[in-house]
C-alpha positions in Angstrom: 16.8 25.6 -23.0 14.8 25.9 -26.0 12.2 28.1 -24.3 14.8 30.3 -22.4 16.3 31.0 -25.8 12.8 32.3 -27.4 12.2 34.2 -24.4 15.4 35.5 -24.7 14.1 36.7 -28.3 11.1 37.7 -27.6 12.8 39.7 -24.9 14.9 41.8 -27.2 12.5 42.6 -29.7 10.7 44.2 -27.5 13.5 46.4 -25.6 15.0 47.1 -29.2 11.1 49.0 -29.9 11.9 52.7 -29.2 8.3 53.3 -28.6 7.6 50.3 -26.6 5.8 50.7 -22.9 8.2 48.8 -20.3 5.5 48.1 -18.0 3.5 46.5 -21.3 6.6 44.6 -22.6 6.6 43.1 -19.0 2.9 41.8 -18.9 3.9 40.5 -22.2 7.0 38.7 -21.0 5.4 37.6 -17.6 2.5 35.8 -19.4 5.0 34.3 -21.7 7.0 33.1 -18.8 3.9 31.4 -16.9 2.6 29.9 -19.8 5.8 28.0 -20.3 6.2 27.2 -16.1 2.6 26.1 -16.5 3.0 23.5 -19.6 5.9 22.7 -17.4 3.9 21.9 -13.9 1.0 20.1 -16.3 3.8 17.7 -18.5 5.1 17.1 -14.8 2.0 16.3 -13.1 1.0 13.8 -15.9 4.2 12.1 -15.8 3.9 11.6 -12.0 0.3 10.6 -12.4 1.0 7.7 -14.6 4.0 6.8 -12.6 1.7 6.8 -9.6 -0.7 4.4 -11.8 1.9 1.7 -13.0 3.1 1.9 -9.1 -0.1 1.3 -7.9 -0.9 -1.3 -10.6 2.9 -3.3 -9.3 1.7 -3.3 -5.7 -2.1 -4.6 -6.6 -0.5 -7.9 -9.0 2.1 -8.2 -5.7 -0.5 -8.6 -3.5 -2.2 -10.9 -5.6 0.3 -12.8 -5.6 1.6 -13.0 -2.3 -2.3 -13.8 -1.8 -1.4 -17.5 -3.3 1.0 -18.2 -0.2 -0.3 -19.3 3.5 0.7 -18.9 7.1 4.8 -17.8 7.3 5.3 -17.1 4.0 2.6 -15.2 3.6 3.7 -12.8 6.7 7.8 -12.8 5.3 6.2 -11.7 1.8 3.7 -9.0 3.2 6.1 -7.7 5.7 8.9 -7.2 3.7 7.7 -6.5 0.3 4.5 -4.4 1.5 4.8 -3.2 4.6 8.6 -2.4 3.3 9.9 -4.2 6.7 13.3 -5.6 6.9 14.0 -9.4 7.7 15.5 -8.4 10.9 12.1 -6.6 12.1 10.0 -9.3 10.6 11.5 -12.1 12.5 11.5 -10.1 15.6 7.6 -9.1 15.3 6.9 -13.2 14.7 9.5 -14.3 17.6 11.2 -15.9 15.0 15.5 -16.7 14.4 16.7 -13.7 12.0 18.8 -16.8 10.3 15.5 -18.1 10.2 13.6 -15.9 8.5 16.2 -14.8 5.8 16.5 -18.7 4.9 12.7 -18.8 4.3 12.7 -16.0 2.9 15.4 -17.0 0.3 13.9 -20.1 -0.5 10.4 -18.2 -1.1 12.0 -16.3 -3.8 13.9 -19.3 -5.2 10.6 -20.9 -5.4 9.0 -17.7 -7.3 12.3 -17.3 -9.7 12.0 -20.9 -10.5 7.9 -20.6 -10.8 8.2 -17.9 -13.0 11.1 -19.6 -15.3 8.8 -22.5 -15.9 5.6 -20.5 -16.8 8.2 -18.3 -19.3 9.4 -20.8 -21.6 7.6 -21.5 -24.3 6.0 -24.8 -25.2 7.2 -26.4 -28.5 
């Protein structure tokens, strides 16, 4: 909004010149224009980049710590919160029962909430 406006501005002092050259006040008001798109595309492209970093940093701690389970558990965790696999699909790939799966996979993340509680509180 903000830079609309001042282009806006910009724009009018240079019609209102009597003298002024409208192919010069155009170059003018182009390079104004992409100057502003290209701060724009930079701000953007940072802000994805470090997004992309502190998503890429989630997925490496996941993985470490669905490294700490074995076996089943470690397959329910990978599939699902990796591989981005439903419980459905992940007891099918194992030839496991759906009811099955979605109980261990419940009790996995009981077992982390209540992991993680314990490590939270403080020690007085």
């Amino acid at each position: 909004m903000i830079v609309s406006s001042m282009l806006k501005q910009e724009s009018s002092l240079f019609t209102n010149n009597s003298s002024g050259n409208n192919s010069s006040t155009a170059k003018i008001l182009a390079s104004i224009s992409r100057f502003s798109v290209e701060n724009r595309v930079c701000f953007f492209r940072k802000e994805v980049l470090i997004s992309l970093a502190h998503k890429l940093n989630d997925l490496h701690e996941l993985k470490k710590l669905i490294g700490t389970f074995d076996g089943l558990e470690y397959k329910i965790l990978y599939k699902k919160h990796v591989e981005g696999m439903t419980l459905e699909e992940i007891a099918n790939k194992l030839n496991y029962n759906t009811n099955y799966i979605q109980i261990k996979h419940a009790n996995i993340m009981r077992m982390m909430r209540y992991a993680e509680k314990v490590t939270s509180k403080k020690v007085t």
